[in-house]
C-alpha positions in Angstrom: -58.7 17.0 -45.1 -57.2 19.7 -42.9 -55.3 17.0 -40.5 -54.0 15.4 -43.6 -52.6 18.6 -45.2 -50.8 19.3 -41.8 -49.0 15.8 -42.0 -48.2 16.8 -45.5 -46.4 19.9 -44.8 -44.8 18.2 -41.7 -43.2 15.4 -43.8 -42.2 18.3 -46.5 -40.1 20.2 -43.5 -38.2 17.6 -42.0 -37.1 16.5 -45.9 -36.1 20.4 -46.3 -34.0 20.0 -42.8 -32.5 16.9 -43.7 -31.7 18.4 -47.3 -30.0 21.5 -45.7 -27.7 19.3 -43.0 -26.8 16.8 -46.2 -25.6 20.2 -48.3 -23.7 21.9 -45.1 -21.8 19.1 -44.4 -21.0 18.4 -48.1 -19.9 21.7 -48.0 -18.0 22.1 -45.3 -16.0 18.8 -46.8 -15.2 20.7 -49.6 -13.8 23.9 -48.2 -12.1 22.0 -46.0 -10.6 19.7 -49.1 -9.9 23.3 -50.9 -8.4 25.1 -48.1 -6.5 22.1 -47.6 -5.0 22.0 -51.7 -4.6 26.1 -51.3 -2.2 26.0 -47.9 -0.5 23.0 -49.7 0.8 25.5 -52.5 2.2 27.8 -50.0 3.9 25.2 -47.9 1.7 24.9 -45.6 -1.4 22.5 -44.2 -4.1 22.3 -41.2 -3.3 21.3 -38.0 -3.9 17.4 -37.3 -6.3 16.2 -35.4 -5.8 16.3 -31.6 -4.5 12.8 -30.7 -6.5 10.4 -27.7 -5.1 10.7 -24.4 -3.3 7.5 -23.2 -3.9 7.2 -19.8 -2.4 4.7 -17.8 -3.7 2.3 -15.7 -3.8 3.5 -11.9 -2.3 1.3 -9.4 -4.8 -0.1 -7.0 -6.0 1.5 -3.7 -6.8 -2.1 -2.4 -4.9 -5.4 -1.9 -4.9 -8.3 0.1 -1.5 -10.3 1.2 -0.2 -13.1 3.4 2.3 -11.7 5.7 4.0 -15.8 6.5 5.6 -16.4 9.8 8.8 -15.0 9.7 9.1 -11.5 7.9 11.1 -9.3 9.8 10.6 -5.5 10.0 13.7 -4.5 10.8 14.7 -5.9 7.9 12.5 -3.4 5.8 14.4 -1.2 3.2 17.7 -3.1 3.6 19.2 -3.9 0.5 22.6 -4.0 1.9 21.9 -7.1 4.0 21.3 -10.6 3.1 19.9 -13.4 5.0 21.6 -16.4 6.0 20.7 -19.7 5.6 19.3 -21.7 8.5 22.7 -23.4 9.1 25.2 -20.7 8.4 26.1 -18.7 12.0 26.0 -14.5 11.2 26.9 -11.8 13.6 23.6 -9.6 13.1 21.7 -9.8 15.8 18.0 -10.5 13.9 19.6 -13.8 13.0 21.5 -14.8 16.2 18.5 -16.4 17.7 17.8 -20.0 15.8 18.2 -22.5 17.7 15.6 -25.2 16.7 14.9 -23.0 13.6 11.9 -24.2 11.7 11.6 -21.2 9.2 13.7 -19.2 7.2 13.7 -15.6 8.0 12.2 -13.2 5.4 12.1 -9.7 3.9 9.2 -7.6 4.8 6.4 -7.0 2.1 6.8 -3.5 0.9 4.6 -1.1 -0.8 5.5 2.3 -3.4 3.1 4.8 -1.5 3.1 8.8 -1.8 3.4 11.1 1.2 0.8 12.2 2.3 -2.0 8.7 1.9 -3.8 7.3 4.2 -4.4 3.7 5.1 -6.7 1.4 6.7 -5.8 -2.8 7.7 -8.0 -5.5 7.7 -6.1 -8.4 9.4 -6.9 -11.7 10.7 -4.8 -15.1 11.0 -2.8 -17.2 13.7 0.8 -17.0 14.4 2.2 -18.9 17.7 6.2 -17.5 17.9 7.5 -20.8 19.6 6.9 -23.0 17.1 4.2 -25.0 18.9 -0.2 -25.4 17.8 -1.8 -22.9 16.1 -4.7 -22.5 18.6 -2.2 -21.3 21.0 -1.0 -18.7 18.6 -1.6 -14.8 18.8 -3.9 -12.9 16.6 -2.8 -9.7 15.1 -3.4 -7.7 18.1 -1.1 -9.4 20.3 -0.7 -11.7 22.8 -4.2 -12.3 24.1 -3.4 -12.7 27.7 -2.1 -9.1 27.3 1.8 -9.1 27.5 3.7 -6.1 26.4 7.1 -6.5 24.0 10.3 -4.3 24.6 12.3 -4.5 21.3 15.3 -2.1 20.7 16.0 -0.4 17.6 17.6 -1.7 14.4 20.0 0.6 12.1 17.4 3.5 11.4 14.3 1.9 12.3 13.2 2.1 15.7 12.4 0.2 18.7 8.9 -1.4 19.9 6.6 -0.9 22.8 3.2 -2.5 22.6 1.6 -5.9 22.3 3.4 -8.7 22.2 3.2 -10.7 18.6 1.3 -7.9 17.0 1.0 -7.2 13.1 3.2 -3.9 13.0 4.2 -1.7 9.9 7.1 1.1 9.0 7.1 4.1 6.6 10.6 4.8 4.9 11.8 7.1 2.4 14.1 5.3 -0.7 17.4 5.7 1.4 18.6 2.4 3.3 17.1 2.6 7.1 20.8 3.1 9.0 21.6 5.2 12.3 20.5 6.5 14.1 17.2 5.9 14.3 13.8 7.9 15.9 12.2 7.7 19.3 10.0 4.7 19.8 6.1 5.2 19.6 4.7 3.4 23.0 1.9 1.7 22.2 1.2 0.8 26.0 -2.2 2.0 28.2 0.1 4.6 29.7 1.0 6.2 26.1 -0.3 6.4 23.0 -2.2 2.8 23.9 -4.2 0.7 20.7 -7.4 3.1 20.7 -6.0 5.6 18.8 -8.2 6.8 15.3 -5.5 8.3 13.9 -1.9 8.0 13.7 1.5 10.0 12.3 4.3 8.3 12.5 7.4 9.6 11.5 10.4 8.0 9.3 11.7 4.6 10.7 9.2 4.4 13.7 7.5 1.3 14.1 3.8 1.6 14.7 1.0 -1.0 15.9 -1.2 -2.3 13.5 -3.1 -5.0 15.1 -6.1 -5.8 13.3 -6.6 -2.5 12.4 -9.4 -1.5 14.0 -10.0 -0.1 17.7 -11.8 -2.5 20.4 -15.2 -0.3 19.3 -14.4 -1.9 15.6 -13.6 1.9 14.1 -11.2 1.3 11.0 -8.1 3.1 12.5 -5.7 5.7 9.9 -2.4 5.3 9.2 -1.0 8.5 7.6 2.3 8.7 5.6 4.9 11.4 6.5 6.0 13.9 4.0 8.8 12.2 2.8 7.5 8.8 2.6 7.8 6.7 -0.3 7.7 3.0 1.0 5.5 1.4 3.6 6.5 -2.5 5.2 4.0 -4.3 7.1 5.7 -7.2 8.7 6.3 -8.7 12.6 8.4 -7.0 15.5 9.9 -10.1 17.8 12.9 -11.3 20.0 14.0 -13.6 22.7 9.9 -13.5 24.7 9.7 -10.4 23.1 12.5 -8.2 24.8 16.0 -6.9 23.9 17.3 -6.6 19.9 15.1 -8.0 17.3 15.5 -11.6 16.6 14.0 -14.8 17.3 12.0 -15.1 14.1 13.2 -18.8 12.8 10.9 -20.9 15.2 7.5 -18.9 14.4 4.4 -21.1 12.6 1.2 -19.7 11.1 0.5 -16.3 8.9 -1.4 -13.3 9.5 -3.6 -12.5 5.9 -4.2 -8.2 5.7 -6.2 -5.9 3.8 -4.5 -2.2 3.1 -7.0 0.6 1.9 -5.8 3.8 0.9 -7.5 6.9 -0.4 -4.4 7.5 -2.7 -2.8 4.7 -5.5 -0.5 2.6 -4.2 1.8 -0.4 -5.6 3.6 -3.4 -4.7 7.3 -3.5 -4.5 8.6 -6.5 -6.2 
């Protein structure tokens, strides 16, 4: 009987608590309702309620893109140029070299970055840059049999030392790349080499990519200079890789990439 009694008065006290939450929320509706009719008459009313933040969709911190034979990154940022059919002769130098052409040269992809980011590559992919079999092409860390390029510099973007045939990239601000542009980075064993973990370039200076990581297999860093606000990946090349850039119509295969960053980061269009 005792145990029963207990239960009893258990059952009683929760019907008592949910009584008393029922009648304070009934009246806490009406004084609101009241208070509501009372500020009305004065010209007045309550404050609406706080509206949902709208926040908008981040930009990714990860894609993956073909770069194609031919993209030319001395051609990154350069609005004020456009490129020439096959056929048609032009006095800039990236397009003086097409004999034989097979491709058409392209714009560089770009990317809407923030000073400041840091990114990783993942490359892989063929590309032989005299037109003959893929098997015979270079990876994106260069020439295989270890020859060096010497390209010069290209309105404000600068010149190339390094690996032959490599994947290379460029940080720019939103102004056209013109003259004059920064000291070279050397990317040879006598200089800053390929087995750097982290790098700084500056404005308009080309900088190896490869496949992005050092011969150990460390994922390398790319960081973006203050006043960054684009980043190009594309291909430095000439006539075997020495003098202005050009030589780009007679190249066959793709490199495919992976960029990481630790900050948001968009395609350009």
């Amino acid at each position: 009987m005792q145990r029963k009694r207990g239960s009893r008065i258990g059952i009683i006290l929760l019907v008592l608590i949910v009584l008393c939450c029922l009648l304070t929320a009934c009246v806490g509706l009406y004084l609101w309702y009241t208070g509501s009719e009372l500020l009305g008459q004065y010209g007045l009313s309550l404050p609406p309620a706080p509206a949902l933040e709208q926040i908008p969709a981040a930009a990714p911190t990860s894609v993956v893109r073909a770069t194609g034979a031919s993209p030319v990154l001395y051609l990154a940022g350069r609005s004020d140029i456009t490129i020439p059919p096959l056929g048609e002769p032009s006095e800039i130098p990236v397009f003086s070299c097409r004999d034989g052409g097979v491709i058409q040269e392209a714009f560089p992809p770009g990317y809407r970055v923030s000073a400041g980011s840091e990114f990783t590559f993942k490359a892989t992919g063929l590309i032989n840059f005299y037109g003959g079999p893929l098997d015979q092409g270079y990876p994106p860390d260069g020439d295989p049999n270890g020859s060096m390029a010497g390209i010069e510099s290209f309105g404000g973007i600068s010149g190339y030392e390094g690996p032959a045939g490599a994947l290379a990239g460029v940080f720019l601000t939103d102004a056209i790349p013109l003259e004059p542009a920064p000291d070279l980075i050397r990317f040879t064993a006598d200089a800053t080499g390929v087995e750097f973990m982290r790098l700084e370039p500056q404005i308009g200076q080309v900088f190896f990519i490869g496949d992005g990581a050092n011969s150990a297999g460390a994922r390398q860093n790319f960081v973006a200079p203050a006043a960054a606000t684009r980043l190009f990946v594309g291909l430095v090349d000439g006539s075997f890789f020495f003098g202005p850039p050009t030589c780009y119509a007679d190249n066959v295969g793709s490199f495919d990439y992976e960029i990481s960053a630790n900050l948001p980061f968009e395609a350009i269009p």
